[in-house]
Every structure is written in structure tokens, then in C-alpha cells.
gemmi code that builds the backbone of each chain (N, CA, C; Angstrom):
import gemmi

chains = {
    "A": [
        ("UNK", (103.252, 51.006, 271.891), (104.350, 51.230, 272.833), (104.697, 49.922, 273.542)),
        ("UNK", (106.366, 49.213, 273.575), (106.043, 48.528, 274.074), (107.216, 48.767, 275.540)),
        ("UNK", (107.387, 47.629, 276.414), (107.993, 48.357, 277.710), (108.891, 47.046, 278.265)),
        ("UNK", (109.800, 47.452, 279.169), (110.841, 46.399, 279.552), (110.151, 46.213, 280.994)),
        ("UNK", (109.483, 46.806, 281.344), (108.880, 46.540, 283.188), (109.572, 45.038, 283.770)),
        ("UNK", (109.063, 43.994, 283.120), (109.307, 42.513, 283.676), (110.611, 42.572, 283.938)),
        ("UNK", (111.547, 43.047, 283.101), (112.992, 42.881, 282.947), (113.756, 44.013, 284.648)),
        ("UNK", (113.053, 44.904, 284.406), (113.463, 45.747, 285.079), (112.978, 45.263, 286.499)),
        ("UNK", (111.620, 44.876, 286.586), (111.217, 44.094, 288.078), (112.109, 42.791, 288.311)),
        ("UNK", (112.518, 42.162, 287.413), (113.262, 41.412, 287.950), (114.756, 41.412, 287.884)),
        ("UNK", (115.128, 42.413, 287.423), (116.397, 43.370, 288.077), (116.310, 43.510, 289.254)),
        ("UNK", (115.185, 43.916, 290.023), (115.301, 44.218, 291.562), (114.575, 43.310, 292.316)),
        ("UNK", (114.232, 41.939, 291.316), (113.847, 40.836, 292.009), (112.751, 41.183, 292.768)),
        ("UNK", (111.707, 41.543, 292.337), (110.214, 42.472, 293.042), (109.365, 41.301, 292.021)),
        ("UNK", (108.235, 41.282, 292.634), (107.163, 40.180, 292.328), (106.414, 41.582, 291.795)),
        ("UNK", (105.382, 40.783, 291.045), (104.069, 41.989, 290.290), (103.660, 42.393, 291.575)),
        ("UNK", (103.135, 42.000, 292.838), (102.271, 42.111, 293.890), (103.539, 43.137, 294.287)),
        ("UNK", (104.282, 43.244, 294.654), (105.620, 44.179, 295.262), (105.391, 45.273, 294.342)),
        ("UNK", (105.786, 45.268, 293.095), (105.546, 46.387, 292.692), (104.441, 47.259, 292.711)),
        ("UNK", (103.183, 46.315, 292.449), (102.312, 47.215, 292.289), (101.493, 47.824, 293.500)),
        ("UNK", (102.231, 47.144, 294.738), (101.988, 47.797, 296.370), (102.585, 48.977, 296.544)),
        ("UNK", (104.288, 49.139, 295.687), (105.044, 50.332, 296.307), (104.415, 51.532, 295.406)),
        ("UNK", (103.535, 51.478, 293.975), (103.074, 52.229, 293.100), (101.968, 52.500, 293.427)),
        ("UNK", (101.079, 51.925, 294.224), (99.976, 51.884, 294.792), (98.653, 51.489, 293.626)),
        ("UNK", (99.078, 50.404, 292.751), (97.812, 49.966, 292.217), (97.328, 48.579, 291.975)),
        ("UNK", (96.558, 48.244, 291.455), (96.547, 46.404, 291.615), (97.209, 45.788, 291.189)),
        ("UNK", (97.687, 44.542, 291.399), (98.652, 43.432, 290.978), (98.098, 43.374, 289.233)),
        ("UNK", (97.309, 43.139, 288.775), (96.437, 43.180, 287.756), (96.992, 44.555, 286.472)),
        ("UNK", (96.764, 45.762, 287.434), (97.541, 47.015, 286.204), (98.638, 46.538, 286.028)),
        ("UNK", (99.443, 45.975, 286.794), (100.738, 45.391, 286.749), (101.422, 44.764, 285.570)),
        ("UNK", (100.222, 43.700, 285.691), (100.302, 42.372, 284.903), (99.535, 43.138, 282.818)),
        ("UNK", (98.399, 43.800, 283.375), (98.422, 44.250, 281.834), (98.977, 45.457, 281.440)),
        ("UNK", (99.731, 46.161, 282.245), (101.239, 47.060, 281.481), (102.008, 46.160, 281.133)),
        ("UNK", (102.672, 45.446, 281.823), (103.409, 43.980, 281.267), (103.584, 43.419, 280.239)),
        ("UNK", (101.763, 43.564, 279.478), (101.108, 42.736, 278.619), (101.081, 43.807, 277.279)),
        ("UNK", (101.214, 44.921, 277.804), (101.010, 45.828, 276.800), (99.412, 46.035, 276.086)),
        ("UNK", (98.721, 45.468, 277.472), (97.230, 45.763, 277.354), (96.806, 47.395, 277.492)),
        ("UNK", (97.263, 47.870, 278.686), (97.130, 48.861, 279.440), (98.114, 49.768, 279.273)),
        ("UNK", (98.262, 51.149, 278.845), (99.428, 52.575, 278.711), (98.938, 52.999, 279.978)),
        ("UNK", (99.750, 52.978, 281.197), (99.801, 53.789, 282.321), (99.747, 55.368, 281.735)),
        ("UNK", (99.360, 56.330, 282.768), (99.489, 57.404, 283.134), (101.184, 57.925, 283.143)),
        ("UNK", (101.358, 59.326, 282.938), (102.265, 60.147, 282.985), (102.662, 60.062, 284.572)),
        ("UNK", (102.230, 59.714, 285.782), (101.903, 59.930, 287.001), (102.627, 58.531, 287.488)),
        ("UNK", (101.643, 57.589, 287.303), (101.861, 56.057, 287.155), (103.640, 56.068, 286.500)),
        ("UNK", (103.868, 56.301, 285.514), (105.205, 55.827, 284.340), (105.879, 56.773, 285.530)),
        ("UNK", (105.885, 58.040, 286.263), (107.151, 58.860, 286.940), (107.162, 57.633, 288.087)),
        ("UNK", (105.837, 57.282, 288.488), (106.363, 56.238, 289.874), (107.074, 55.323, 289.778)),
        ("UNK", (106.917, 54.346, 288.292), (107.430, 53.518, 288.186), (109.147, 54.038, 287.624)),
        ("UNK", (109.378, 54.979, 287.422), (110.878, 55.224, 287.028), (111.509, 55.632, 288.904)),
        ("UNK", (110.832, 56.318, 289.838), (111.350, 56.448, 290.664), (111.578, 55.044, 291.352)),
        ("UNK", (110.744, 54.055, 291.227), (111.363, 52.560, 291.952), (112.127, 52.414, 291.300)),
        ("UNK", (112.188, 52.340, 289.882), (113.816, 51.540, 289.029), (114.915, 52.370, 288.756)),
        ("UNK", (114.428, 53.627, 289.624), (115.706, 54.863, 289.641), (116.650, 54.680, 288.195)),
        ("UNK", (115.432, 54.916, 287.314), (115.950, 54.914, 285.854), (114.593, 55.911, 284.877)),
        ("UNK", (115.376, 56.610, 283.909), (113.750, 57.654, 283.769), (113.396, 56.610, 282.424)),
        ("UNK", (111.765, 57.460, 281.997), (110.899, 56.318, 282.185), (111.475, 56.056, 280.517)),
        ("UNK", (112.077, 57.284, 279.606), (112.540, 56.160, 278.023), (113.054, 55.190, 277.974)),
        ("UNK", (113.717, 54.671, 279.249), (114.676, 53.309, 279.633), (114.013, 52.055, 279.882)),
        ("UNK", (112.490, 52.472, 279.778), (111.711, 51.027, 280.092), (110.460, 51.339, 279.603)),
        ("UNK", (110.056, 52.198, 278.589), (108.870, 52.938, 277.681), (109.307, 52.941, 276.195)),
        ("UNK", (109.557, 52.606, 275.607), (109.587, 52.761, 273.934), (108.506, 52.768, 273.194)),
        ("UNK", (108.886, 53.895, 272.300), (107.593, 53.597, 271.533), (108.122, 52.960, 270.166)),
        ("UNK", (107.179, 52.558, 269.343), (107.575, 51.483, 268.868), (106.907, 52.736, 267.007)),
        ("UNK", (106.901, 52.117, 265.983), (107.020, 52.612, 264.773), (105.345, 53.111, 264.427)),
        ("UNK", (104.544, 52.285, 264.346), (103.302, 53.172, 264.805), (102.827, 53.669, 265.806)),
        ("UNK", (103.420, 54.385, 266.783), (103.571, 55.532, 267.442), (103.896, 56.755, 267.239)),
        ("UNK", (104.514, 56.807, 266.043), (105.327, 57.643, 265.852), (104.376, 58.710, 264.771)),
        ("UNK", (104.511, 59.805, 264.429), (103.460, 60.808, 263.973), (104.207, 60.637, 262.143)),
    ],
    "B": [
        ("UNK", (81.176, 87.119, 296.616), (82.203, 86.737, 296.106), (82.993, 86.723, 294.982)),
        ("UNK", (83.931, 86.416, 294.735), (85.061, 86.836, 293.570), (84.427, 85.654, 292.792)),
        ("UNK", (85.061, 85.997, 291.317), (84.967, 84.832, 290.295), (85.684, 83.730, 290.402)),
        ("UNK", (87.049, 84.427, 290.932), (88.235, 82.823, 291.206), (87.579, 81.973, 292.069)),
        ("UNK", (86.719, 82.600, 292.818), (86.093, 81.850, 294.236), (85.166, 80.971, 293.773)),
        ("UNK", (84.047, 81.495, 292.809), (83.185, 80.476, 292.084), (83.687, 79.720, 291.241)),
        ("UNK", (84.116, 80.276, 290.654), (85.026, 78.720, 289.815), (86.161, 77.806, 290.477)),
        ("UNK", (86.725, 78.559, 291.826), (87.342, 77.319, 292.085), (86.284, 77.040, 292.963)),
        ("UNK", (84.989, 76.891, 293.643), (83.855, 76.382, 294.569), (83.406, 75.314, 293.301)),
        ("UNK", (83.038, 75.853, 291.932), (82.334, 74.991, 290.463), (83.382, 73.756, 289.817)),
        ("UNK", (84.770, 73.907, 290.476), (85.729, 72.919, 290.114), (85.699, 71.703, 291.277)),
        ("UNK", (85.464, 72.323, 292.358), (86.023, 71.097, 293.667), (84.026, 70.617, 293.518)),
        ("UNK", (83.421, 71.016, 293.255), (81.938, 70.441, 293.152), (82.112, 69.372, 292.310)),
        ("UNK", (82.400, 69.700, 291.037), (82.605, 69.537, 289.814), (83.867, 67.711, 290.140)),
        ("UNK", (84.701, 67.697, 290.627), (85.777, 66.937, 290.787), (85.095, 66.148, 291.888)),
        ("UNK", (83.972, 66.480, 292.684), (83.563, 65.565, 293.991), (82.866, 64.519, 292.882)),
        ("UNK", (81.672, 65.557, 292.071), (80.598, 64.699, 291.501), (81.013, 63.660, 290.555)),
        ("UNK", (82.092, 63.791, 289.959), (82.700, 63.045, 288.818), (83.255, 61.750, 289.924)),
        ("UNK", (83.979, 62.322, 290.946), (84.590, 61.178, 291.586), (83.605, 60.485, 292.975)),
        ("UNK", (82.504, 60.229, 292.269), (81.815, 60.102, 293.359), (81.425, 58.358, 293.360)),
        ("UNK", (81.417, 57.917, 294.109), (81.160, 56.564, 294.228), (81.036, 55.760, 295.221)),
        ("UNK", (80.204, 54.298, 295.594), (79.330, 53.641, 296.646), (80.921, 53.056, 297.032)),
        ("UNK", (81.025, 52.999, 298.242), (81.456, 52.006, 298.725), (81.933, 49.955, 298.368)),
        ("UNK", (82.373, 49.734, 298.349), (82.675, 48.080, 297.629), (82.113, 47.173, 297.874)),
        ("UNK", (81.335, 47.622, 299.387), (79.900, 46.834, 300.043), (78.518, 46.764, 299.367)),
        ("UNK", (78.777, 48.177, 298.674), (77.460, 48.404, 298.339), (77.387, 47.537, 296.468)),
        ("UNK", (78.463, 46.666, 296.412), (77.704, 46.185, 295.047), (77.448, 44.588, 295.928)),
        ("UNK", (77.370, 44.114, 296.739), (76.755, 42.860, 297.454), (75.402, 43.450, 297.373)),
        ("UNK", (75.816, 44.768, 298.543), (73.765, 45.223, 298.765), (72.900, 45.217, 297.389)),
        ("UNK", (73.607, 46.090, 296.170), (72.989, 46.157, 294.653), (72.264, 44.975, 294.926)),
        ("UNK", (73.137, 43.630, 294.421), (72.982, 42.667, 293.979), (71.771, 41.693, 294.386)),
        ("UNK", (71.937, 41.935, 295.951), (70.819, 41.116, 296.912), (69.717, 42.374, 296.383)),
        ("UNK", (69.451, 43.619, 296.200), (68.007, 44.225, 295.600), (67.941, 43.997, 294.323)),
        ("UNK", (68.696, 43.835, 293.608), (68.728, 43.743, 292.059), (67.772, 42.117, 291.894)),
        ("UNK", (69.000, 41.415, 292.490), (67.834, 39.933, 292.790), (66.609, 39.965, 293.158)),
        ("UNK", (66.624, 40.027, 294.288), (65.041, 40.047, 295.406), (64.120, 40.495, 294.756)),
        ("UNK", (64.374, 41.955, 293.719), (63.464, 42.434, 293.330), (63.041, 41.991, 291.752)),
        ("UNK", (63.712, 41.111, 291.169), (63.777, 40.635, 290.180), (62.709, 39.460, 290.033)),
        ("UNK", (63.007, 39.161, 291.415), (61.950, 37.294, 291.936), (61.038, 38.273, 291.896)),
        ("UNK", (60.663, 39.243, 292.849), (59.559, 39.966, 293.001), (58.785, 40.255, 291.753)),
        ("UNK", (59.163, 40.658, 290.565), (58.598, 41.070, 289.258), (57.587, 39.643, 288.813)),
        ("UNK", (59.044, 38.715, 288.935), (58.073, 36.883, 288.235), (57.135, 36.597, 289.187)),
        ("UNK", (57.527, 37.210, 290.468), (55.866, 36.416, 291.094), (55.290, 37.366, 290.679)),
        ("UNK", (54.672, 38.928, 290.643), (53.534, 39.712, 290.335), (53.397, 39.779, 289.028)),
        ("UNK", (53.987, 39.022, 288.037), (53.769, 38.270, 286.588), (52.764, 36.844, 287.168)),
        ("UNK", (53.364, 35.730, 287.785), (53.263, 34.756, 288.345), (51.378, 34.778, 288.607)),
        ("UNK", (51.754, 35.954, 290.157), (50.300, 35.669, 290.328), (48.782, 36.506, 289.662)),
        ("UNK", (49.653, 37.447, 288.749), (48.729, 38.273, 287.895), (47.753, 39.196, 288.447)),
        ("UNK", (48.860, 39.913, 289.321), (48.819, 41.248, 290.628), (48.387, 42.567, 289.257)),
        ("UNK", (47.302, 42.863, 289.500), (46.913, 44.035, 288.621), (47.633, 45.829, 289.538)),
        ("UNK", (48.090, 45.921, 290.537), (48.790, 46.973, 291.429), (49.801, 47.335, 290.781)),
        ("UNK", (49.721, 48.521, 289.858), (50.716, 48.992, 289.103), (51.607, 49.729, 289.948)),
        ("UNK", (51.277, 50.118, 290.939), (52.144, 50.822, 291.932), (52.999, 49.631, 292.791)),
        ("UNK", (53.199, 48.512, 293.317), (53.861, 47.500, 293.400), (54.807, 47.148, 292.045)),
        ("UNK", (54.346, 46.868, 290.971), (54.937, 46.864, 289.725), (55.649, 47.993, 289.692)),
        ("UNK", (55.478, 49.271, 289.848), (56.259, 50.588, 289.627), (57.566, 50.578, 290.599)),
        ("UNK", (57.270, 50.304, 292.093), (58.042, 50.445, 293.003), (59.196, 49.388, 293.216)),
        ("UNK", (58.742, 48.318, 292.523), (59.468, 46.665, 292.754), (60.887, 47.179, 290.945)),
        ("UNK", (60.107, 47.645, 290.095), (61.099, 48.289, 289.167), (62.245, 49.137, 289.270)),
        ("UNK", (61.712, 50.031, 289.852), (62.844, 50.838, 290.645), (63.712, 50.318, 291.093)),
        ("UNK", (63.125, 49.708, 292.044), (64.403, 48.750, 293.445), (65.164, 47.801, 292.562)),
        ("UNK", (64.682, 47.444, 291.659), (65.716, 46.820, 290.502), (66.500, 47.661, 290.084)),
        ("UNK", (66.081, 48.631, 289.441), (67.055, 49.690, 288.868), (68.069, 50.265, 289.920)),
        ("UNK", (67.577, 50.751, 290.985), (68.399, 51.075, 292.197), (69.601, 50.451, 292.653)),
        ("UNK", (69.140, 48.743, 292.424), (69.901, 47.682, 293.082), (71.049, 47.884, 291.896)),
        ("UNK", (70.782, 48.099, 290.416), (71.878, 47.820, 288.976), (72.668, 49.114, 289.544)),
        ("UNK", (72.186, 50.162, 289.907), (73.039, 51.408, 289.708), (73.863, 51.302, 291.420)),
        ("UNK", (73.217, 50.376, 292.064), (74.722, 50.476, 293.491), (75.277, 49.384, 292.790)),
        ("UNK", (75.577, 48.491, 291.984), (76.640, 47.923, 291.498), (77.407, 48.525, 290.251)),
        ("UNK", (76.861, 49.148, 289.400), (77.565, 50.218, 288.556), (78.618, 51.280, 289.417)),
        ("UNK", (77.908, 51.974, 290.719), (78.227, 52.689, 291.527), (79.788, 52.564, 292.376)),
        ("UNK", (79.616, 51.193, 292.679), (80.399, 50.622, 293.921), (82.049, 50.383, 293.408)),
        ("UNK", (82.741, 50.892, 294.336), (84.397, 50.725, 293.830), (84.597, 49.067, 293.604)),
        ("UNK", (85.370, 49.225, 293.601), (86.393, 47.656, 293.468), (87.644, 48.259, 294.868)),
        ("UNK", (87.593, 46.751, 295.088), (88.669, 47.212, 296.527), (90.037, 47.370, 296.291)),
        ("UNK", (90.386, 47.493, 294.971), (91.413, 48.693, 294.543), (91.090, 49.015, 293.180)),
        ("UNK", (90.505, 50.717, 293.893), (90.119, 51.563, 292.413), (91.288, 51.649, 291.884)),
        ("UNK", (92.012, 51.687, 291.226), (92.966, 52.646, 290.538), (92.734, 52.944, 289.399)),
        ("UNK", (94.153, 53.545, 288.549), (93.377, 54.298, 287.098), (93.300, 53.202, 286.235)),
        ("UNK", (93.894, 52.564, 285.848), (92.991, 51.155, 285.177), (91.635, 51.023, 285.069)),
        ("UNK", (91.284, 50.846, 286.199), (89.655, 50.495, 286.789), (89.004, 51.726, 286.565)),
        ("UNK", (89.458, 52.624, 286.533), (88.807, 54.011, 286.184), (88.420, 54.204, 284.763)),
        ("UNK", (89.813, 53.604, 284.337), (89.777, 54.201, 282.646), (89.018, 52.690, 282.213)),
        ("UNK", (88.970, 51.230, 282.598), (87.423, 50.657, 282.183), (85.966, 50.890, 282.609)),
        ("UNK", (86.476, 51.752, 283.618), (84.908, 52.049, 283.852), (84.437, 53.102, 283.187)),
        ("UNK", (85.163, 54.173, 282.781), (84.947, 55.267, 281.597), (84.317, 54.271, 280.079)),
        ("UNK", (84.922, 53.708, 280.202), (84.922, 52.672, 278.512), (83.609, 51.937, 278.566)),
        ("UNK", (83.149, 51.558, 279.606), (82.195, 50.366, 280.089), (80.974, 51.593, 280.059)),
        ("UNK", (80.875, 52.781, 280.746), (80.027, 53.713, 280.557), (79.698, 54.266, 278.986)),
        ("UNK", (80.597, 54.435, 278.273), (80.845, 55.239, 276.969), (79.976, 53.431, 275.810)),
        ("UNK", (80.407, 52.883, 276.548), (79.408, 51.775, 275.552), (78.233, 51.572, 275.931)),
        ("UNK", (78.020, 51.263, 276.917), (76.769, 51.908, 277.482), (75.992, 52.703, 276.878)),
        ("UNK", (76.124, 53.736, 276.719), (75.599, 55.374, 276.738), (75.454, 55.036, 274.386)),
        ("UNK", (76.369, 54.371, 274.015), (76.148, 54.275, 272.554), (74.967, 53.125, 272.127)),
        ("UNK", (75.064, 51.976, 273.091), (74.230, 50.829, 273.050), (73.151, 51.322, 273.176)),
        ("UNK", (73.092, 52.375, 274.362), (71.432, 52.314, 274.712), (71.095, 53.657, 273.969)),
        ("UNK", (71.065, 54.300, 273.510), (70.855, 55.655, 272.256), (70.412, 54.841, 270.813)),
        ("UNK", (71.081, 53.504, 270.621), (70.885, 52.346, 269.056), (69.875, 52.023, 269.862)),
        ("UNK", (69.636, 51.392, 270.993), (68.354, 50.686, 271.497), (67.356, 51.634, 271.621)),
        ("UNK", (67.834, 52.580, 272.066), (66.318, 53.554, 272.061), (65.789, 54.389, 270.748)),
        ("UNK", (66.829, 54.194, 269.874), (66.047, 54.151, 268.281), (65.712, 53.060, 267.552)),
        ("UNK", (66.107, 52.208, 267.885), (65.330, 50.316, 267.509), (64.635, 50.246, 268.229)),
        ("UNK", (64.242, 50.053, 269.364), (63.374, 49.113, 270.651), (61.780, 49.773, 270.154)),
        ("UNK", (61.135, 50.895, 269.957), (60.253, 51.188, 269.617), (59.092, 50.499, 268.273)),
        ("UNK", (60.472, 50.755, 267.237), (59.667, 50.011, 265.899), (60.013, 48.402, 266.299)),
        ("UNK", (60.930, 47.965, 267.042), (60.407, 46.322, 267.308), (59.299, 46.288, 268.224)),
        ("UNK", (59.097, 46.899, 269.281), (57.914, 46.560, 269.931), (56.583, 46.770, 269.093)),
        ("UNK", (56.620, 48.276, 268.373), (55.570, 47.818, 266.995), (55.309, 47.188, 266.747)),
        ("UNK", (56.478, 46.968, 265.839), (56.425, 45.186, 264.886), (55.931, 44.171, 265.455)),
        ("UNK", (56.430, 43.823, 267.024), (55.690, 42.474, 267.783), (54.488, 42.713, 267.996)),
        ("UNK", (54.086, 44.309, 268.365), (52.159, 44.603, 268.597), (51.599, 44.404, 267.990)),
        ("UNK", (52.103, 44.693, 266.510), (51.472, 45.296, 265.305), (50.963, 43.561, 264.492)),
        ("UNK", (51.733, 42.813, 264.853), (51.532, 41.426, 264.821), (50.713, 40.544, 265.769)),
        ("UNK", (50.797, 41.073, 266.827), (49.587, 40.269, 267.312), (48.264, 40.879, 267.607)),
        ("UNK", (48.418, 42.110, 267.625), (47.062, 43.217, 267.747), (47.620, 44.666, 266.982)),
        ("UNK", (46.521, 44.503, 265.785), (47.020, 45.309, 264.911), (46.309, 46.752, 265.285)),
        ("UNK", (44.893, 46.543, 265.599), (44.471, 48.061, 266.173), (45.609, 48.647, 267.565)),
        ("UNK", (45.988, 47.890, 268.514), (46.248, 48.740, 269.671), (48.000, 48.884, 269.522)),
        ("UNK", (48.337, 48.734, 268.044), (50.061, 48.793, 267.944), (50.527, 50.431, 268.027)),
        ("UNK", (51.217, 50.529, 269.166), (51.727, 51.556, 269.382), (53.120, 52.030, 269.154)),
        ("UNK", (53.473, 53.002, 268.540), (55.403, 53.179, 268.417), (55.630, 53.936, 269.495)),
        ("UNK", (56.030, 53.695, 270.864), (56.236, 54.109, 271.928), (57.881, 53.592, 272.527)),
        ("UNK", (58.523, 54.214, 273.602), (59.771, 53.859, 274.137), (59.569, 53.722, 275.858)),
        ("UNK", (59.732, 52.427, 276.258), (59.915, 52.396, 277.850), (61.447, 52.269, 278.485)),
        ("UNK", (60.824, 53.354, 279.390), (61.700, 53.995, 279.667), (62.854, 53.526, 280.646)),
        ("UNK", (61.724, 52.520, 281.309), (62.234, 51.489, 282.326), (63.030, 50.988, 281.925)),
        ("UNK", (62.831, 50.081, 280.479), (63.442, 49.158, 280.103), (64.771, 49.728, 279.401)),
        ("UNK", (64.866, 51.322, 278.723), (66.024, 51.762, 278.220), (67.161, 52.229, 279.304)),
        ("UNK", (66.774, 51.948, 280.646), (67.856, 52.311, 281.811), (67.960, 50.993, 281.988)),
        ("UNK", (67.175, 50.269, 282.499), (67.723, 49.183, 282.837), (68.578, 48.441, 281.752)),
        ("UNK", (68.580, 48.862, 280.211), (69.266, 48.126, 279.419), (70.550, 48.490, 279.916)),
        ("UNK", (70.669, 49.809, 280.002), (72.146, 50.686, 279.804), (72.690, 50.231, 280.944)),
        ("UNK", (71.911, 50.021, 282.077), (73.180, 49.695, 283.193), (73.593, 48.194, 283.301)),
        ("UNK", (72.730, 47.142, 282.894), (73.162, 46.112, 282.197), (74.672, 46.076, 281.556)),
        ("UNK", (74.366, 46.271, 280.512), (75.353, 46.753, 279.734), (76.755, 47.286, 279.851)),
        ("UNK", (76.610, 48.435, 280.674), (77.299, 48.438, 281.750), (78.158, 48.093, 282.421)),
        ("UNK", (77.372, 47.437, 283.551), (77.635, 46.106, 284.315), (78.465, 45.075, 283.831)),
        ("UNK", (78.014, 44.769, 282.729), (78.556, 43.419, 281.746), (79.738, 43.862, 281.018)),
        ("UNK", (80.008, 44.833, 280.699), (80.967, 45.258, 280.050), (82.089, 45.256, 280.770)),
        ("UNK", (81.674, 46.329, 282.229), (82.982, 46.555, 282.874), (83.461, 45.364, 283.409)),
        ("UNK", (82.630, 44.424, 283.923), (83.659, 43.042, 284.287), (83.885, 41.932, 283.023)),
        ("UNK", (83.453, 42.549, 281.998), (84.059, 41.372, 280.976), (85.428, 42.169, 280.539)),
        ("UNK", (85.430, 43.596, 280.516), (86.808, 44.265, 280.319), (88.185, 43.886, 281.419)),
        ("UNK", (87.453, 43.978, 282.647), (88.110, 43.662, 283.837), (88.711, 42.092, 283.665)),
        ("UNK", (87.931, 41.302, 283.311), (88.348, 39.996, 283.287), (89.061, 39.857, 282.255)),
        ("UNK", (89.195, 40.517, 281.085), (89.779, 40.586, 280.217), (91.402, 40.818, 280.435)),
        ("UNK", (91.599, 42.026, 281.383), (92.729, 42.478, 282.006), (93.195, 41.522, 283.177)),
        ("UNK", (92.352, 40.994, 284.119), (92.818, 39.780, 284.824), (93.558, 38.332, 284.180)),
        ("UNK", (93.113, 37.844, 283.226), (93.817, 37.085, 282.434), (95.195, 37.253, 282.321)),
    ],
}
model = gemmi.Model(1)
for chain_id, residues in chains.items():
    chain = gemmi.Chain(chain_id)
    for i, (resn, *xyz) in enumerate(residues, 1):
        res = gemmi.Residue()
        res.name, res.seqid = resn, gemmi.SeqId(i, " ")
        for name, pos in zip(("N", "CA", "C"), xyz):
            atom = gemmi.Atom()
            atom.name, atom.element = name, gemmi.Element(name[0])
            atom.pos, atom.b_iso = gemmi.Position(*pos), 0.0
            res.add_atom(atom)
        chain.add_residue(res)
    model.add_chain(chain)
structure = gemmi.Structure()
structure.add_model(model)
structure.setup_entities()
């Protein structure tokens, strides 16, 4: 899966540390969702669509081995 | 009482014990017993203290000291840190199950080589906890650092 987050944080001009204060998790989950280290939570992905007031297929793709 | 009542009393038990964990202080404290008691072992090696009950008790406080740093949050848990510390446990728990079916026939093998009457195939027990929380330990901040990068 891969994800637009960076693009979209800096759409609203928010630093990793900004975002990951208003989501409530470390600068770090931040940086490896980013990285496509880390698949957030169902919980996590709704928070992050309510800051970019965009739902979450708009910045979540899954990519070709994902797919069943 | 009702059944809904015990099972929801066996769920909020159940959800404390899973989410249960030391404080972020308490992996400094680990660390200073994990140490202290570590020096403690090389000197009663050192001075060739026959008090197996000093030896017994100074082990523990090692083990004690590994499991408040296994224990202890990070000063922001979140699910990240959760889901490496699940991962860091789950290797753990596979490492030390291979070690505690190897560690026996090697200690053999090393007895059995230098004293062939008193070679025993035995497992300590000490040493298969203290591997696992090692392990552990080492895992979850080499995962962590892994993700810090």
C-alpha cells in the first residue's frame, strides 16, 4: 500500500511533529507511514482523513500486490 | 450474577492485564538493577562466594531489573510501539522455545567434554528467561530504531 500523506501534509503546510500531535502519535509513526514502513490502523487512517478533510482512498492506495 | 456480568467483569480484567505496563521511569530503575546486579554476579564469581542463596537472589534482581525495562512505556506509547512490541515479544517467545531445545544438548556437549562422568542433559531455567527478555529488549529497540531512521 502506498500513500500521499507528505503531499497532503504539505498541502496544509503541517510539519511531521504537527501532524502527528493533532493525531495523537509520535513524530516517528509519522515519518514511517510516510516511508511506507508502518500500515496505520483503521482508527489512525479515519484521524488522518478528518485533518485532510478528504476520506482516506484519497491518500491510501493500494497498490497491485494488495490486491486478492 | 448474570453471565453478561461475568464476561463483561472477564473482558475489562482481561483488557487491564493485556494493557498493563511500568511507567517510562521504571526502565532507568530496570536498568540501574539489571546493572548493579550484574557487577554483583562477577564479583560472587570474582570472589568465589559458595552462598547459593546470594547467587539465587542477586539472579532474580537481574531478571526483575530485564522485565521493568521490557515492562516500561516509551513516553509516547502509541500503536506503532505497540504493534513492535507485539513483534519484539513474538520473537522472543520463538527464539527462546529453539534455545530451550538446543541449550541442553550444548551444555552436554561442553560437560560431556570436559567431564564425561558428571555430563548432564538438563535446561536452566534462569538462563532461558533471561535469554528471552534479552532478546526482547534487543529486538524492540533495534525495530524501534529501525523506524526512527
Amino acid at each position: 500500500m502506498r500513500n500521499s500523506i507528505k503531499v497532503e501534509r504539505a498541502i496544509l503546510n503541517l510539519t511531521q511533529e504537527d501532524l502527528a500531535q493533532a493525531i495523537g502519535v509520535s513524530r516517528q509513526t509519522i515519518s514511517s507511514i510516510e516511508a511506507n514502513r508502518y500500515v496505520p490502523s483503521t482508527v489512525l487512517a479515519l484521524r488522518l482523513s478528518r485533518i485532510f478533510q478528504k476520506p482516506v482512498n484519497d491518500f491510501f492506495m493500494l497498490e497491485e500486490l494488495d490486491l486478492p | 450474577m448474570s453471565l453478561k456480568k461475568i464476561t463483561a467483569w472477564d473482558r475489562k480484567v482481561f483488557r487491564k492485564l493485556i494493557n498493563f505496563q511500568l511507567p517510562n521511569y521504571a526502565k532507568k530503575i530496570g536498568a540501574i538493577i539489571a546493572i548493579l546486579s550484574i557487577s554483583a554476579l562477577f564479583i560472587l564469581k570474582g570472589i568465589d562466594s559458595d552462598s547459593i542463596w546470594t547467587r539465587y537472589i542477586v539472579r532474580n534482581l537481574f531478571v526483575m531489573g530485564l522485565l521493568a525495562i521490557s515492562l516500561s512505556r516509551e513516553r509516547i506509547e502509541d500503536e506503532m510501539i505497540k504493534s513492535i512490541r507485539s513483534q519484539s515479544y513474538a520473537i522472543a517467545f520463538i527464539v527462546g522455545v529453539l534455545y530451550a531445545i538446543v541449550q541442553p544438548y550444548v551444555t552436554f556437549g561442553v560437560s560431556y567434554l570436559i567431564n564425561r562422568e558428571n555430563a548432564l542433559l538438563e535446561l536452566n531455567h534462569w538462563q532461558l528467561v533471561t535469554f528471552m527478555l534479552l532478546i526482547q529488549v534487543m529486538f524492540f529497540h533495534a525495530l524501534l530504531k529501525r523506524c526512527r531512521i
